[in-house]
TIBA-189040 format. One record per residue (C-alpha): residue in three letters; x, y, z. Coordinates in nm, 2 decimals, m for minus. Layout:
% residues N
NODE type     xx     yy     zz
NODE  ala      X      Y      Z
...
***
This chain:
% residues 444
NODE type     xx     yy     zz
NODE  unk   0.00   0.00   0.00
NODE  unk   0.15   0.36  m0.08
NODE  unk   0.01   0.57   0.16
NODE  unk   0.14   0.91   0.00
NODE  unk   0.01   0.80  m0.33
NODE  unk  m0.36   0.75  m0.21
NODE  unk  m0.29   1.12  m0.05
NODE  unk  m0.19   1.29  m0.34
NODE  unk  m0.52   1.15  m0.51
NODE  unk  m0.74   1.21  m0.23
NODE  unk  m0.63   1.59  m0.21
NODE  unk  m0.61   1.66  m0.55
NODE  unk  m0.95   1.55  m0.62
NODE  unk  m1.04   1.71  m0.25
NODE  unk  m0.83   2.06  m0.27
NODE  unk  m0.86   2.26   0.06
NODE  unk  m1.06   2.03   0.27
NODE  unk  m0.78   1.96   0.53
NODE  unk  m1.04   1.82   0.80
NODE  unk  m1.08   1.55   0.55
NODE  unk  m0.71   1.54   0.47
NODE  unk  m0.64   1.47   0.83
NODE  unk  m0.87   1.25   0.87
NODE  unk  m0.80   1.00   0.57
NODE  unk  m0.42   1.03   0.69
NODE  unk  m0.47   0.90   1.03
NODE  unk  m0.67   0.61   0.87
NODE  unk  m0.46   0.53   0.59
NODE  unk  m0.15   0.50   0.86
NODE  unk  m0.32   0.33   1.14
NODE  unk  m0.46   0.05   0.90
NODE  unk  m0.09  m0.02   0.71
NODE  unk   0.02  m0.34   0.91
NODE  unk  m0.36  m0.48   0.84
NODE  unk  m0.27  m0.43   0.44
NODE  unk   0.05  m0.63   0.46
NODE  unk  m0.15  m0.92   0.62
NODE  unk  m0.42  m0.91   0.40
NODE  unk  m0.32  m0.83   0.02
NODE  unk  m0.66  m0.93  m0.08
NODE  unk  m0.78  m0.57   0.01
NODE  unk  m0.51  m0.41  m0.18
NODE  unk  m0.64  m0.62  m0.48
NODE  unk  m0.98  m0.49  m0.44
NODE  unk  m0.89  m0.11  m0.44
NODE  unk  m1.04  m0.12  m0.07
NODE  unk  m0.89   0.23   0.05
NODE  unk  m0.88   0.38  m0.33
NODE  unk  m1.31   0.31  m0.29
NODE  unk  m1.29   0.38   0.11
NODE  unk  m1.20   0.71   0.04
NODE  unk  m1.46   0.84  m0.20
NODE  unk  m1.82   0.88  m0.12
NODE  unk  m2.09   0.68  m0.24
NODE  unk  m2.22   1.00  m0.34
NODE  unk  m2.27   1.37  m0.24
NODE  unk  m2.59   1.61  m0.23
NODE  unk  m2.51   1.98  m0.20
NODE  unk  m2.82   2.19  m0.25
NODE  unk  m2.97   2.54  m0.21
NODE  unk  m3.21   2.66   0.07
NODE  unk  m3.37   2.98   0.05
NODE  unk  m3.59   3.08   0.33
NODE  unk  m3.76   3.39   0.49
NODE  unk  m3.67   3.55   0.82
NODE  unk  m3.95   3.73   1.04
NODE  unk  m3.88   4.06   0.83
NODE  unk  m3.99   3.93   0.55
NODE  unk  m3.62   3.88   0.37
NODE  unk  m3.49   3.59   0.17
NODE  unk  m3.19   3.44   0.26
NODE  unk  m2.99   3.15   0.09
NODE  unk  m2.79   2.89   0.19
NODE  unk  m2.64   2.57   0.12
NODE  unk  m2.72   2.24   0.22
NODE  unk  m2.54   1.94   0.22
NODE  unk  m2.57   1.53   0.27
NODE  unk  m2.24   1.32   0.21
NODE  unk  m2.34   0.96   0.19
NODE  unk  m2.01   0.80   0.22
NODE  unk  m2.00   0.41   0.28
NODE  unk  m2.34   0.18   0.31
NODE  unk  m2.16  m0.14   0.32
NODE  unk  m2.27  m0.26   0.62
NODE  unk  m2.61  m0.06   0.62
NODE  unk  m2.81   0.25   0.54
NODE  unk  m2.63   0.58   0.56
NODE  unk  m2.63   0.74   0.94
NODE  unk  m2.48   1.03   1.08
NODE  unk  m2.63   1.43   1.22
NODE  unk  m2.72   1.67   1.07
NODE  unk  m2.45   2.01   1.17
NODE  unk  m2.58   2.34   1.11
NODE  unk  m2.34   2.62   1.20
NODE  unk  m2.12   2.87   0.95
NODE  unk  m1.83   2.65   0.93
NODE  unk  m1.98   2.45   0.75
NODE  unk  m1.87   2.30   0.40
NODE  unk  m1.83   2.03   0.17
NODE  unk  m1.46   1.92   0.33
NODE  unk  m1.63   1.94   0.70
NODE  unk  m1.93   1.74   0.60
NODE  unk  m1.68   1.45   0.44
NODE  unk  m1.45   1.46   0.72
NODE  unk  m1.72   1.37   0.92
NODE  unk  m1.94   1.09   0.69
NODE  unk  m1.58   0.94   0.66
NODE  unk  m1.54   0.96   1.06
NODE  unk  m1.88   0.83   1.07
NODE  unk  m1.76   0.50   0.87
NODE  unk  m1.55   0.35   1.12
NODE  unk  m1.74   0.46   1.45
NODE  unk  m2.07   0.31   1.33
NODE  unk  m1.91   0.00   1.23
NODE  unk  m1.74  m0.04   1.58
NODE  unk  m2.07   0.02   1.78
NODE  unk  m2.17  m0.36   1.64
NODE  unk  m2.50  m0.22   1.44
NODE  unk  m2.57  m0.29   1.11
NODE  unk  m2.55   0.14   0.98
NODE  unk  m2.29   0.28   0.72
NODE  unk  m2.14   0.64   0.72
NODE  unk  m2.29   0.95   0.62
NODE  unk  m2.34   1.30   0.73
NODE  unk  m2.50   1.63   0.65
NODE  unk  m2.56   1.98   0.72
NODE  unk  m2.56   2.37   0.63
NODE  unk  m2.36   2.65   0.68
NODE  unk  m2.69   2.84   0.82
NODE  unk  m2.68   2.95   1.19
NODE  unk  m2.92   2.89   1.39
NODE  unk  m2.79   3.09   1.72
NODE  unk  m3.03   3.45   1.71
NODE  unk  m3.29   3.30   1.49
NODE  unk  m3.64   3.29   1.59
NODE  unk  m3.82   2.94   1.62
NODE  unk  m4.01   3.06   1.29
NODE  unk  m3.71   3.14   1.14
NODE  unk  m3.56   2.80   1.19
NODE  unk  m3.90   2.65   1.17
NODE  unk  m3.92   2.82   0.83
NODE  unk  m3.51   2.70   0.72
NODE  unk  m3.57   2.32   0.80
NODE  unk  m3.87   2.34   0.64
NODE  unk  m3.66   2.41   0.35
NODE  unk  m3.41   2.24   0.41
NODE  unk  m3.59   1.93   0.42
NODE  unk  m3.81   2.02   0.09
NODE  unk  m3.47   1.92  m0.07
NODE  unk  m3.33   1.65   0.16
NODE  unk  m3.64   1.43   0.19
NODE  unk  m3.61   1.29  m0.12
NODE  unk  m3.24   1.13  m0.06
NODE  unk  m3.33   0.95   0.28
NODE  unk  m3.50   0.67   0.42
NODE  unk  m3.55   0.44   0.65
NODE  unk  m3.32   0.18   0.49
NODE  unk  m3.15   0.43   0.29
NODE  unk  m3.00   0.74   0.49
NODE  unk  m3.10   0.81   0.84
NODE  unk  m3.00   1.13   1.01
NODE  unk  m2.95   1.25   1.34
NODE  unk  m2.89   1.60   1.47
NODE  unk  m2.51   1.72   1.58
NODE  unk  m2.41   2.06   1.67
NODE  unk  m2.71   2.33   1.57
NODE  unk  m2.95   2.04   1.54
NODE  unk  m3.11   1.98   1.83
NODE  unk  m3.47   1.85   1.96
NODE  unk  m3.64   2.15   1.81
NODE  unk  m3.46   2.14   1.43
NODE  unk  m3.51   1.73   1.41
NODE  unk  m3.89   1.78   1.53
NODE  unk  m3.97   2.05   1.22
NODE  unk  m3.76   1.86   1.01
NODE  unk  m3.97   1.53   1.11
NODE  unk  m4.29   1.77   1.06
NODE  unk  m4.19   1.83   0.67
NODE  unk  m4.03   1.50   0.63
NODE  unk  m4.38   1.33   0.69
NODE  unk  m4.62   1.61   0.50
NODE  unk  m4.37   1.54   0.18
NODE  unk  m4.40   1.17   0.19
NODE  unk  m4.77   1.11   0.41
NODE  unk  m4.50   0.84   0.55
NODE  unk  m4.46   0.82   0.97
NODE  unk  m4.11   0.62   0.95
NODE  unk  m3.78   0.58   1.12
NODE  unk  m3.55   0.88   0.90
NODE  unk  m3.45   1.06   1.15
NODE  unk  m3.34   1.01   1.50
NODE  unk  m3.29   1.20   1.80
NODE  unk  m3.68   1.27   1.74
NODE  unk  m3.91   1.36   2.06
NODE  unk  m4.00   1.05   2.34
NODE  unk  m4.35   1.11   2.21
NODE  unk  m4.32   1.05   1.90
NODE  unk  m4.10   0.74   1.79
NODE  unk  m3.73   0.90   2.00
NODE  unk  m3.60   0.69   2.25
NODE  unk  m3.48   0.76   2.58
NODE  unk  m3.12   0.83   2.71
NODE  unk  m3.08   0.97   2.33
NODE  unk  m3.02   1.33   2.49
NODE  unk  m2.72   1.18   2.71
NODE  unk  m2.60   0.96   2.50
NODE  unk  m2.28   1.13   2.35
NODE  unk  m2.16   1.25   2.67
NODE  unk  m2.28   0.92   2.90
NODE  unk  m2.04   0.70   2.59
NODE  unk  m1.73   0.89   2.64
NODE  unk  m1.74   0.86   2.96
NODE  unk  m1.83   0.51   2.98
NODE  unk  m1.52   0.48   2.76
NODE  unk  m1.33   0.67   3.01
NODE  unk  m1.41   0.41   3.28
NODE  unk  m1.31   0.11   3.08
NODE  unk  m0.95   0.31   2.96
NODE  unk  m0.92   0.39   3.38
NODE  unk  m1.02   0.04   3.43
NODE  unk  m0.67  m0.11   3.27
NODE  unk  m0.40   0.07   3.51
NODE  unk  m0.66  m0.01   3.82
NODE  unk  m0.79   0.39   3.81
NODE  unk  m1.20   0.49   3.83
NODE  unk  m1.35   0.85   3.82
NODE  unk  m1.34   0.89   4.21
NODE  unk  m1.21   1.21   4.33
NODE  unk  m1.08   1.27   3.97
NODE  unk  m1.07   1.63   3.89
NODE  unk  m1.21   1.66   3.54
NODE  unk  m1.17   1.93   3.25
NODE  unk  m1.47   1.93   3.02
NODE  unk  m1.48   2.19   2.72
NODE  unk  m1.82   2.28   2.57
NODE  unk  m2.15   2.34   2.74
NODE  unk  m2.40   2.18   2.51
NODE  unk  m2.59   1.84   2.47
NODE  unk  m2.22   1.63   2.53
NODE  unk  m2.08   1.84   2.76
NODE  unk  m2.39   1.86   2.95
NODE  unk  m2.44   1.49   3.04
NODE  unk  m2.08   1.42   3.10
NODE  unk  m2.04   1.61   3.32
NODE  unk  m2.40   1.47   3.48
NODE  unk  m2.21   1.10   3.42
NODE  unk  m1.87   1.20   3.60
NODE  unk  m2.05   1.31   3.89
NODE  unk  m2.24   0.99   3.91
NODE  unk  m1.93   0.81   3.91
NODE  unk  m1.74   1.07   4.17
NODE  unk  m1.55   1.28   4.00
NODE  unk  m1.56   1.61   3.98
NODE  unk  m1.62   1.85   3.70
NODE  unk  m1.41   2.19   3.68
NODE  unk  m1.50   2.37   3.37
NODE  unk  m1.72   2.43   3.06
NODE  unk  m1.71   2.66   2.79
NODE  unk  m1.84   2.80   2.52
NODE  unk  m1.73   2.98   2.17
NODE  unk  m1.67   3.30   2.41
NODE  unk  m1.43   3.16   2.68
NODE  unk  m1.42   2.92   2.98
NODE  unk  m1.57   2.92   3.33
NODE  unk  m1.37   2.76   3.62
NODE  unk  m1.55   2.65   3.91
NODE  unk  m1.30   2.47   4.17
NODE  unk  m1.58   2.37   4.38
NODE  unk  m1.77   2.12   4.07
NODE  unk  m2.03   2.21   3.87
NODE  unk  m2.29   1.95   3.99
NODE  unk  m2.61   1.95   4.16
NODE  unk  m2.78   2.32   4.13
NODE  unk  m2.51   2.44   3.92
NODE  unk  m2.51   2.18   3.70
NODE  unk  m2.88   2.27   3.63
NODE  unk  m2.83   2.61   3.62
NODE  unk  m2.60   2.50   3.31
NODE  unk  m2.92   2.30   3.14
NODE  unk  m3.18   2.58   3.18
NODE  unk  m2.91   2.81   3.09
NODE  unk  m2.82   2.61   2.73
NODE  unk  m3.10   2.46   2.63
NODE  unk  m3.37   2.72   2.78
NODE  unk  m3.22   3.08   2.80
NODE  unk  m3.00   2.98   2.52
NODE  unk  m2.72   3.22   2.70
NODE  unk  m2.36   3.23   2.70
NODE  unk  m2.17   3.06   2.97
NODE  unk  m2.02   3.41   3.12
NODE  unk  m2.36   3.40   3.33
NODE  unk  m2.26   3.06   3.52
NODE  unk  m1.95   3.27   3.65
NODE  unk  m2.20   3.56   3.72
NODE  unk  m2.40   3.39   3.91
NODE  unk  m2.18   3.18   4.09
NODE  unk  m1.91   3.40   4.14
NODE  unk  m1.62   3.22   4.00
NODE  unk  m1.37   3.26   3.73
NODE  unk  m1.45   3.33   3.38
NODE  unk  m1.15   3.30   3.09
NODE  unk  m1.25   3.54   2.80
NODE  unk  m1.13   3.42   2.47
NODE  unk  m0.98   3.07   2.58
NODE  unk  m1.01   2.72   2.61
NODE  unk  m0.98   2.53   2.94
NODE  unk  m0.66   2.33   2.92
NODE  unk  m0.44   2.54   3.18
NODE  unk  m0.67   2.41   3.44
NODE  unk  m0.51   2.12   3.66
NODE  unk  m0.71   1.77   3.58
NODE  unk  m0.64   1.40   3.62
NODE  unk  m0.93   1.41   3.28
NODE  unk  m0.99   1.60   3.01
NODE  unk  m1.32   1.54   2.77
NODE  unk  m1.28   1.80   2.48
NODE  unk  m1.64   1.81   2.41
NODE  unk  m1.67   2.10   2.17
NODE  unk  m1.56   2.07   1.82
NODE  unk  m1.29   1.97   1.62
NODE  unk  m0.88   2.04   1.65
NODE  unk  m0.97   2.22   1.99
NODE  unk  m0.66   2.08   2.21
NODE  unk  m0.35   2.17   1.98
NODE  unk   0.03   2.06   2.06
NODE  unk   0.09   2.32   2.34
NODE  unk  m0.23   2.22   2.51
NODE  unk  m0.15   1.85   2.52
NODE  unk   0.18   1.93   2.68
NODE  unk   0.06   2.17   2.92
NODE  unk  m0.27   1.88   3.06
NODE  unk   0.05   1.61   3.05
NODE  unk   0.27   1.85   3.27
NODE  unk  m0.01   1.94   3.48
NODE  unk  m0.10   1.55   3.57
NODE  unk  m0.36   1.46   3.30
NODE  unk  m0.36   1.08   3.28
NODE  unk  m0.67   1.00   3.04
NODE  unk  m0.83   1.20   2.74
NODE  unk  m1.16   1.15   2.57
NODE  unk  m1.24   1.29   2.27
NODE  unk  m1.67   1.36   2.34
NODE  unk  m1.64   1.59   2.03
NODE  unk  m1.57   1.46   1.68
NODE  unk  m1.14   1.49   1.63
NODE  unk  m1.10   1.74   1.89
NODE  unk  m0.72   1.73   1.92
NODE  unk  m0.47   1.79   1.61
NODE  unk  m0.30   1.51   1.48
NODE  unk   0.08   1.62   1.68
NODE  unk  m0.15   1.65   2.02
NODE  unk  m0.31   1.30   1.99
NODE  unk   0.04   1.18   1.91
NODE  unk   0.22   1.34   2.24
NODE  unk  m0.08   1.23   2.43
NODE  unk   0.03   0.85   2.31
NODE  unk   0.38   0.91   2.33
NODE  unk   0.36   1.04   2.69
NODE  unk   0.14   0.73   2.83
NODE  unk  m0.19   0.90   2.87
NODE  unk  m0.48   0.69   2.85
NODE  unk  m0.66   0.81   2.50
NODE  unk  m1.01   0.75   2.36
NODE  unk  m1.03   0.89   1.95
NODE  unk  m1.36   1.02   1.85
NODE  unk  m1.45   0.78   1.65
NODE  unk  m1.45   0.50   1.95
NODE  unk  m1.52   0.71   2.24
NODE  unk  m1.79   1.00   2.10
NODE  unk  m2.00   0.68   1.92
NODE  unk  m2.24   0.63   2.21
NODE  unk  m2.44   0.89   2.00
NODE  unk  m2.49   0.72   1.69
NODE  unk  m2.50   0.35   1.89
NODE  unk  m2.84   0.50   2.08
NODE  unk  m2.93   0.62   1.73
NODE  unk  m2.90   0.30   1.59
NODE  unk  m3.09   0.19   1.92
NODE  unk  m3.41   0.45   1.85
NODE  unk  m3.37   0.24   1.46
NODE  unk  m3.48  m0.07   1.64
NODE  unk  m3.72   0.01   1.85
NODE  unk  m3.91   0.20   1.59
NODE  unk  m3.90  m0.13   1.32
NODE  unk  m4.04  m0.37   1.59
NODE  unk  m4.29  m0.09   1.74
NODE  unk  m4.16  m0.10   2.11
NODE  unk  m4.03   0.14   2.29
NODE  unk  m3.75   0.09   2.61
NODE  unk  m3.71   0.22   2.92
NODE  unk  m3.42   0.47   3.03
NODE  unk  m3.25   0.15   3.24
NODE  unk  m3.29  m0.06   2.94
NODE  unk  m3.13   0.14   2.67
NODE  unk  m2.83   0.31   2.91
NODE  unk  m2.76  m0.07   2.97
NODE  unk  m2.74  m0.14   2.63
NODE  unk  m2.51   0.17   2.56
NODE  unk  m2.29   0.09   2.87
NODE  unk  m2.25  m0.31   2.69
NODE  unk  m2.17  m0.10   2.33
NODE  unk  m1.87   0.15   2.51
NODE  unk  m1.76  m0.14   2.70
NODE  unk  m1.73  m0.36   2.32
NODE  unk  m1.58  m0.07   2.13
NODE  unk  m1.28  m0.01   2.41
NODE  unk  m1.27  m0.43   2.40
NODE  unk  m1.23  m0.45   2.07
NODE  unk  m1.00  m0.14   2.00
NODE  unk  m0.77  m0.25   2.30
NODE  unk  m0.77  m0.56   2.12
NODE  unk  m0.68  m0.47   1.79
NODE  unk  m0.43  m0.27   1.91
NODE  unk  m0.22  m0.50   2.01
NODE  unk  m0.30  m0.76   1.75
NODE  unk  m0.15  m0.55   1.51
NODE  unk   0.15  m0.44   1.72
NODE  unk   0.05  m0.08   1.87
NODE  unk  m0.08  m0.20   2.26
NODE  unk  m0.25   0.09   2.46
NODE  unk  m0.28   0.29   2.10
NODE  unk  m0.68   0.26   2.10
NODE  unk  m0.64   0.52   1.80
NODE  unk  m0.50   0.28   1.58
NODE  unk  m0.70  m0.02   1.71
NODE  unk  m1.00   0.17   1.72
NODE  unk  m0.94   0.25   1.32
NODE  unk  m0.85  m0.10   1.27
NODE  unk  m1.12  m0.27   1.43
NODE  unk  m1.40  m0.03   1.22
NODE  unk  m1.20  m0.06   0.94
NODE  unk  m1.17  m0.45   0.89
NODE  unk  m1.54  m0.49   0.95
NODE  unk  m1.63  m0.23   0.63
NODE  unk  m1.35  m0.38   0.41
NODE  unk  m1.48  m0.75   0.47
NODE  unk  m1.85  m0.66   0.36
NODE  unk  m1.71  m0.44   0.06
NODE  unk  m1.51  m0.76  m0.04
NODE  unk  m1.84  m0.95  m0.01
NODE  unk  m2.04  m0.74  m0.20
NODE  unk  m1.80  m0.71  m0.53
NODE  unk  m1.73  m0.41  m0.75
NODE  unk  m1.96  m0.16  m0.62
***
């Protein structure tokens, strides 16, 4: 296999997209000693195929905002790899947003569906429209759009969505609304949908509760556990939220949040009222995160992330390369031991590296943020056999899927050579279960 040469192809025919340059590089590297063992791969152009989408959707979205002016954006679904089952992966909307995000993230989604055990292939979406200052109209109004478009590309065997940052509760439920005038079909396309009508419970938490069930089982191999662990959490929506609400559970004890403005530090743990000030403040008010320290009268960081602060744990739970090289040395000099990634490839590629090199305990993305997609692939099921399960019953089955994904990463890992690298096990192990069904189903 010549890694460089399936590089040079992949950003000629992708120029500027280096999310999705640094994401095919990590896999193309970690998955090399698996291509020596098994030529048959190589043969079969499995990476060449891996590496190009089954297809991709971009699309305009006008819509109207309460003053009665059109906007336009764009919207976008990458269906990457089905090889293993229908499409599945959120919706994002936010600014950032572009073609090179949305594949970065489909080919993410690849290899952390296929770890979770369930039968979904990789896919993602989104727009570069912003929902933060919008009225509900207004979004009502833009998913309504957006999903005049989209419907026609998904289904419930075909391409099933979620929501991911910007897509929340409300956006899925008017998405839903359209969804189902369009087609006069009531079906499984979307998760993350509302308890009442077809969404399952523990969806909400399910992000945050994985990584740090992921967390335990990393702690769990040098004889460690969350108790009286001081953790560093960035981000203060949906993931952040509920690990923090799972650390405490287990004892430790959550420090910080943050949002796009700066970081609040509270050394006493944001748990019990605080920790619900944080929900009503997010999900309610909508505010910014300066308020906690308002209210509470503790330390707010304009303009920076939390990594200065002093943790045994740190669960980047906000968005992508947000723990760069300086900020992995200065959590390893200041005692981290174990880091989670709760957000999808929070930390560049040199950060992940010294985080290995130095003997911290570290959970990818793409193993430790799947809880997720696995409860997605959870609300799937229940909605094809018409049951629906209680909170105990689907947290038990996520617990069972984050407990698998660090079992079979771990062992992959040192299978192939690299033991304690759950980066390249975790690539490994997603990766031999989507080349194996490609190889079964021929030339397609």
């Amino acid at each position: 296999m010549n890694i460089e040469h399936i590089m040079d192809k992949v950003k000629a025919r992708n120029p500027g997209e280096k999310e999705f340059h640094q994401a095919v590089l990590e896999v193309l590297e970690s998955v090399e000693p698996v291509m020596k063992k098994r030529p048959e791969y190589a043969q079969a152009c499995i990476l060449e195929r891996m590496v190009e989408p089954e297809r991709q959707i971009i699309f305009r979205v006008p819509w109207m905002d309460d003053q009665g002016e059109v906007h336009v954006n764009r919207g976008f679904r990458v269906e990457f790899n089905s090889a293993i089952g229908p499409y599945k992966g959120g919706l994002r909307f936010h600014p950032s947003v572009y073609i090179g995000i949305i594949k970065f993230l489909g080919f993410e989604q690849i290899f952390k569906n296929s770890l979770t055990g369930l039968p979904i292939g990789g896919g993602k979406g989104g727009s570069d429209f912003d929902p933060k200052g919008k009225s509900d109209s207004e979004v009502m109004r833009f998913c309504q759009s957006f999903m005049s478009e989209l419907f026609r590309h998904i289904g419930p065997n075909t391409d099933v969505p979620a929501g991911d940052i910007g897509v929340g509760g409300r956006e899925i439920g008017f998405m839903y609304g359209q969804y189902k005038k369009l087609t006069n079909r009531f079906e499984s396309v979307l998760t993350g949908k509302g308890i009442n009508w077809g969404g399952s419970l523990v969806r909400p938490e399910a992000t945050g509760y994985g990584a740090v069930y992921f967390t335990e089982e990393m702690l769990k191999t040098t004889g460690e556990t969350f108790e009286g662990k001081k953790v560093v959490i960035s981000g203060s929506g949906n993931v952040a939220q509920y690990a923090a609400e799972k650390v405490n559970q287990l004892g430790g004890k959550v420090v910080t949040l943050s949002d796009s403005n700066g970081f609040i530090h509270d050394p006493n743990g944001i748990e019990g009222e605080r920790w619900k000030f944080v929900m009503d403040l997010k999900n309610v008010r909508r505010g910014r995160i300066e308020e906690y320290a308002k209210k509470f009268n503790v330390d707010y960081h304009e303009g920076k992330r939390p990594w200065e602060v002093p943790c045994e744990i740190a669960l980047p739970c906000a968005t992508q390369n947000e723990i760069s090289l300086d900020d992995a040395k200065m959590l390893v000099n200041n005692g981290c031991m174990a880091v989670a990634e709760g957000a999808n490839m929070p930390s560049t590629p040199d950060a992940a590296e010294y985080f290995v090199n130095n003997g911290v305990l570290f959970g990818p993305a793409k193993a430790a943020n799947a809880g997720g997609v696995a409860t997605s692939g959870l609300e799937m099921c229940q909605n094809h056999i018409g049951l629906s399960w209680t909170f105990e019953e689907v947290d038990r089955q996520l617990h069972q899927i984050m407990v698998n994904i660090h079992k079979n990463s771990y062992e992959a890992a040192e299978k192939y050579g690299h033991k304690g690298n759950l980066i390249v096990g975790a690539n490994i192990a997603g990766f031999v279960k989507v080349a194996d069904a490609m190889l079964d189903q021929g030339l397609v």
